[in-house]
C-alpha positions as YAML, in Angstrom:
chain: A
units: angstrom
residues:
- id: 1
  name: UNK
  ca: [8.36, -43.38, -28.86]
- id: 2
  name: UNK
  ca: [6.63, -39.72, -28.84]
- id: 3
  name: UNK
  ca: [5.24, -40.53, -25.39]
- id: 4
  name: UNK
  ca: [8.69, -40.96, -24.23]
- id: 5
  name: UNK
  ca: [9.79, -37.88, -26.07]
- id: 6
  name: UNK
  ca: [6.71, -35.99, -24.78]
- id: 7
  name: UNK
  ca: [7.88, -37.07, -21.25]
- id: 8
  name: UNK
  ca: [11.42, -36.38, -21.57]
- id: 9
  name: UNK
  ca: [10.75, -32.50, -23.03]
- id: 10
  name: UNK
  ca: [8.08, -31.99, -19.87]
- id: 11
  name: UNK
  ca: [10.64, -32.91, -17.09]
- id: 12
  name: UNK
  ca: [13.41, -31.21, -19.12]
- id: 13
  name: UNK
  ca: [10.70, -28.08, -19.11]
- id: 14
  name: UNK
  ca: [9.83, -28.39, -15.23]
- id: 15
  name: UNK
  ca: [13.61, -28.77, -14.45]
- id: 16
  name: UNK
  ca: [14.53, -25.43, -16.32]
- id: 17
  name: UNK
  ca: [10.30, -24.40, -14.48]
- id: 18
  name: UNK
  ca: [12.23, -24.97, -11.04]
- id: 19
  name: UNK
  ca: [15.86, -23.43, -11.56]
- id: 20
  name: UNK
  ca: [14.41, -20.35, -13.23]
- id: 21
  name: UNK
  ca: [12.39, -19.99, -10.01]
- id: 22
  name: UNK
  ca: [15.38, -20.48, -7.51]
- id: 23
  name: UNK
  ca: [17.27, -17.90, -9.40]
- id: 24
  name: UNK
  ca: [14.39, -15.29, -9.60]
- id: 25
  name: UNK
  ca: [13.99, -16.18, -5.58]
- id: 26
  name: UNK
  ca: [17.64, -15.67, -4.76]
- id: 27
  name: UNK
  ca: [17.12, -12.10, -6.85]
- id: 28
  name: UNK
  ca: [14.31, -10.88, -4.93]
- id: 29
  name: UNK
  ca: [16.00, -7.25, -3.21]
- id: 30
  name: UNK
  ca: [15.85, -7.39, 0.47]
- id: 31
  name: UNK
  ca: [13.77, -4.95, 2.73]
- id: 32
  name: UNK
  ca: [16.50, -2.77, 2.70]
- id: 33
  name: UNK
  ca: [17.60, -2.44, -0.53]
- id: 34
  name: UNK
  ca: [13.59, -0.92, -0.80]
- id: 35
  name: UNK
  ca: [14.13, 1.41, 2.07]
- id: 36
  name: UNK
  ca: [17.22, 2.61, 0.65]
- id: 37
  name: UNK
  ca: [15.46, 3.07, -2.99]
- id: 38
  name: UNK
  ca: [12.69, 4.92, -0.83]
- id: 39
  name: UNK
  ca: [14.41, 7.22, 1.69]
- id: 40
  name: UNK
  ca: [16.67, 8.17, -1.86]
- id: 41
  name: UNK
  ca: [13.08, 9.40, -3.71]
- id: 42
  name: UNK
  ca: [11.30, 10.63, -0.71]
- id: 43
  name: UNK
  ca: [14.27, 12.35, 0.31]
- id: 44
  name: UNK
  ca: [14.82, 14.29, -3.14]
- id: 45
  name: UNK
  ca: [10.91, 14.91, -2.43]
- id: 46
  name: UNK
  ca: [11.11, 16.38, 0.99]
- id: 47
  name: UNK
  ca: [13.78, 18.45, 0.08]
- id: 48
  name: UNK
  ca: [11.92, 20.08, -2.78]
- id: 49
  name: UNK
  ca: [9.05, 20.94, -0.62]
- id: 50
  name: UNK
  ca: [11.46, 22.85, 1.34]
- id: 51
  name: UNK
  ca: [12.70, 24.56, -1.11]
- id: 52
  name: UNK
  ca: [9.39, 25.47, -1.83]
- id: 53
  name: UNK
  ca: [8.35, 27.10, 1.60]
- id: 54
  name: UNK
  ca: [11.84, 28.52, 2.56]
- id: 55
  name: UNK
  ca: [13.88, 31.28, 1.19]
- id: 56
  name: UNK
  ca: [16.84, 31.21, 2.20]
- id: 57
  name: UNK
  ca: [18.71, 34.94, 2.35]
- id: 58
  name: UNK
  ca: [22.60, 35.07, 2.77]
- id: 59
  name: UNK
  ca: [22.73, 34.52, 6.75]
- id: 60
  name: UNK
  ca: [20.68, 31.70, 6.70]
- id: 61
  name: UNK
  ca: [22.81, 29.09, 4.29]
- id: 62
  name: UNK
  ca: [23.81, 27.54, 7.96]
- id: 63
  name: UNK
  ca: [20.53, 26.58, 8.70]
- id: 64
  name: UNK
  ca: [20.16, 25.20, 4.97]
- id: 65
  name: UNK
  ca: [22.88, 23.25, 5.16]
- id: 66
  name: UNK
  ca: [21.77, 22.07, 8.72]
- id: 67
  name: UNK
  ca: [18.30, 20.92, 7.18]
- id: 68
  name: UNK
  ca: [19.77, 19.44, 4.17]
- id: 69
  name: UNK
  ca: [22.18, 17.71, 5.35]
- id: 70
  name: UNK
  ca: [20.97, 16.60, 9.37]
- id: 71
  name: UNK
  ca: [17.96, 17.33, 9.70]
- id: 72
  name: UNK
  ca: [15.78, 16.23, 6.24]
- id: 73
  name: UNK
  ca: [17.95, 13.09, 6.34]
- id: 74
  name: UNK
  ca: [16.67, 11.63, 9.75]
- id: 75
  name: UNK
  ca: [13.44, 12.85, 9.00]
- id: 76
  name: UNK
  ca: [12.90, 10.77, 5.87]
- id: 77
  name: UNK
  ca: [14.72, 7.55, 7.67]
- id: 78
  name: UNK
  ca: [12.57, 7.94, 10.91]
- id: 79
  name: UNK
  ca: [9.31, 8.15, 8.19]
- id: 80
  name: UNK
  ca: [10.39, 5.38, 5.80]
- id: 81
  name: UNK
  ca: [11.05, 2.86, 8.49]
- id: 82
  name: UNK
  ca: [7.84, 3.41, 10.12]
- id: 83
  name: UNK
  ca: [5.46, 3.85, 7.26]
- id: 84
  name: UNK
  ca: [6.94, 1.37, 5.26]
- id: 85
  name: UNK
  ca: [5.32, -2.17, 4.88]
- id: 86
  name: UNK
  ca: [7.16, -4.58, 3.10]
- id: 87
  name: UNK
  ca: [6.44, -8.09, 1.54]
- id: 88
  name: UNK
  ca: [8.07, -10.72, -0.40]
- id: 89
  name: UNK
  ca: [6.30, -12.80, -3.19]
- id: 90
  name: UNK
  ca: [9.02, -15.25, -3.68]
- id: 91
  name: UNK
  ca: [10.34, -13.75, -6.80]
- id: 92
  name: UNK
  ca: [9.49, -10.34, -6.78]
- id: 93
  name: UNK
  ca: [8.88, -8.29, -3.41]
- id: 94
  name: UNK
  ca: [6.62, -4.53, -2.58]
- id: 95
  name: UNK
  ca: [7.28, -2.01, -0.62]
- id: 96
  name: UNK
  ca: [3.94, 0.23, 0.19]
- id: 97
  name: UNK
  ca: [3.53, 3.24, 2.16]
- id: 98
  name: UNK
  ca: [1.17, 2.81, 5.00]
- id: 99
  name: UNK
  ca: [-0.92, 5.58, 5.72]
- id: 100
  name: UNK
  ca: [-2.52, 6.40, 9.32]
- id: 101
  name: UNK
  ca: [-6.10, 4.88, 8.15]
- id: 102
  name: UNK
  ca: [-4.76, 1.52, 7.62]
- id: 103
  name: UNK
  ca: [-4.41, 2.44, 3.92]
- id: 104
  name: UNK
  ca: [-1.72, 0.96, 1.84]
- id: 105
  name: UNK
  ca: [-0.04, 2.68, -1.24]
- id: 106
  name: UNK
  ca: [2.07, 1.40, -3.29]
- id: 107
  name: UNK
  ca: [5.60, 2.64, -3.84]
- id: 108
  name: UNK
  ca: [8.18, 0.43, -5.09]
- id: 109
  name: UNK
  ca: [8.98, -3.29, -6.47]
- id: 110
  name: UNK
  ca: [11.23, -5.09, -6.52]
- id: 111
  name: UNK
  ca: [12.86, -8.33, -8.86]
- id: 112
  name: UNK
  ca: [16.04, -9.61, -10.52]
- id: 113
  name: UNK
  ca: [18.04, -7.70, -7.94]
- id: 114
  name: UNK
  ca: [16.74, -4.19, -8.47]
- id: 115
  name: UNK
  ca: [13.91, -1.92, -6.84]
- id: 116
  name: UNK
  ca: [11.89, 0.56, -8.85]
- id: 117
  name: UNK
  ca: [9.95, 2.94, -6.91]
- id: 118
  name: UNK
  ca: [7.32, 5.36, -7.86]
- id: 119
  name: UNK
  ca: [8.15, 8.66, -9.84]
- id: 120
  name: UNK
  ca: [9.48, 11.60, -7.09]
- id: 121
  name: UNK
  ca: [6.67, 14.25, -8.28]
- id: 122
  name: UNK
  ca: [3.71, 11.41, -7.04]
- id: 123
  name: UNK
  ca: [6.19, 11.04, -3.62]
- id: 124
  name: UNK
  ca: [6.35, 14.64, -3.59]
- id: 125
  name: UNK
  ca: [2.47, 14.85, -3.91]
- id: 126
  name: UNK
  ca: [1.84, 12.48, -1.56]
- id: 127
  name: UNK
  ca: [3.74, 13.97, 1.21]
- id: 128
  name: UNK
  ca: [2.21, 17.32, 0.40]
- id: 129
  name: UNK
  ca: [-1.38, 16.15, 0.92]
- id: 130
  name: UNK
  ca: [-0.13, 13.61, 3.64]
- id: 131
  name: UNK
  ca: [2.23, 16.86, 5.76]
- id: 132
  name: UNK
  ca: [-0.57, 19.43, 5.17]
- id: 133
  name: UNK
  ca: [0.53, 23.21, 4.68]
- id: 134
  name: UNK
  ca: [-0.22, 23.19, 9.11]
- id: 135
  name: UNK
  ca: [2.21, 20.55, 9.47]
- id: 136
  name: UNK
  ca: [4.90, 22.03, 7.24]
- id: 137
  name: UNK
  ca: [4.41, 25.70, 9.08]
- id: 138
  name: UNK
  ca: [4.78, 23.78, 12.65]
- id: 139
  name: UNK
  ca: [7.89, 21.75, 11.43]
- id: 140
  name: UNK
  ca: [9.75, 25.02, 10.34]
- id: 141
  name: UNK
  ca: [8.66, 27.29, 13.03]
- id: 142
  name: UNK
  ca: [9.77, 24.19, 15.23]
- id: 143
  name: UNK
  ca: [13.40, 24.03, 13.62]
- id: 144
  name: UNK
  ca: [13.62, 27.53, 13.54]
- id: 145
  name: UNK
  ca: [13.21, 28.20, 17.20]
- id: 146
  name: UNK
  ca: [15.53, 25.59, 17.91]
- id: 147
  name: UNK
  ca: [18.23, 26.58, 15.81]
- id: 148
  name: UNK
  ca: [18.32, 30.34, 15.48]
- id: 149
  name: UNK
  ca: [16.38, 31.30, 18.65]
- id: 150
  name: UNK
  ca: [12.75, 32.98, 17.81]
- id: 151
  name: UNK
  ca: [13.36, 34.26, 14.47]
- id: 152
  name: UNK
  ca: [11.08, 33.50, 11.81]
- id: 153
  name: UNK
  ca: [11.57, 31.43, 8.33]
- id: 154
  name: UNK
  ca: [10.04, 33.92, 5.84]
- id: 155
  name: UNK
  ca: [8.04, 31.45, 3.58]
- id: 156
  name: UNK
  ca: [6.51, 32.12, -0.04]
- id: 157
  name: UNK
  ca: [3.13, 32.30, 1.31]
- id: 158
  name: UNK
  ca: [3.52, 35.55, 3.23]
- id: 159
  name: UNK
  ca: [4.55, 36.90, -0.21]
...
C-alpha cells in the first residue's frame, strides 16, 4: 500500500512538475516586450547625457524639443535593435547588449510576463564609455549643422 501511495504522490508531483512549466513557458516576455523595456531605460539614459553636454539658452528650446522628441528617440530604437541579442530559456528569456568585440553584457530578464532591465545610471555608464566624449562632440556638431546651419552647441566642457 505505501508503494502505491508513493507512486500516486510522484505522478501527482510530475503532473503539477509539467503544468507549472507550460505556464512559466507561456509567461516568458517576447523579444519585444525586452526591446521596449530597453529603448524605455536607455532612452531616459541618452537623454541625460545630453543634458549633460548641452545648454540649452532661450532660442534653442526648438532644437531641444527636436532632439528629445525626434531625434534621441530613433537613435535609441536604431541602437537597441541592432545591439540587442536576445534568447529564450523556455521559462525565463535575456536580453544582452552586444558590444563591437563580440562581447555580450547583460541587460535585462525576463519571466512570469515581465522584463527587468539593468538600473539607468549602469545604462547611462555604459553608453558613456561605449559613445566616448569624440563621439558625443561629432553627434552634436553633426545635429547642429543640420538643424541650425553652422552654429555651435556651447557644451559644459568649454566652461
Amino acid at each position: 500500500m505505501v508503494i502505491h501511495k508513493k507512486f500516486a504522490v510522484s505522478i501527482v508531483s510530475l503532473a503539477c512538475a509539467l503544468v507549472m512549466w507550460q505556464t512559466m513557458k507561456s509567461t516568458c516576455p517576447p523579444r519585444e516586450q525586452h526591446l521596449a523595456a530597453v529603448t524605455d531605460v536607455v532612452e531616459r539614459a541618452v537623454d541625460r547625457i545630453f543634458e549633460e553636454r548641452i545648454q540649452f539658452p532661450e532660442e534653442s528650446k526648438e532644437l531641444a524639443e527636436y532632439l528629445s522628441s525626434t531625434v534621441i528617440p530613433q537613435a535609441v530604437e536604431k541602437l537597441t535593435a541592432q545591439r540587442i541579442d536576445f534568447t529564450s530559456y523556455g521559462v525565463f528569456s535575456m536580453g544582452n547588449v552586444v558590444s563591437d568585440n563580440g562581447e555580450k553584457t547583460p541587460i535585462s530578464i525576463g519571466a512570469f510576463g515581465k522584463v527587468m532591465t539593468a538600473s539607468e545610471d549602469d545604462v547611462y555608464e555604459f553608453l558613456k564609455d561605449m559613445l566616448g566624449d569624440a563621439n558625443l562632440e561629432n553627434i552634436l556638431q553633426t545635429l547642429n549643422n543640420k538643424n541650425h546651419g553652422t552654429e555651435n552647441i556651447e557644451t559644459d566642457e568649454s566652461q
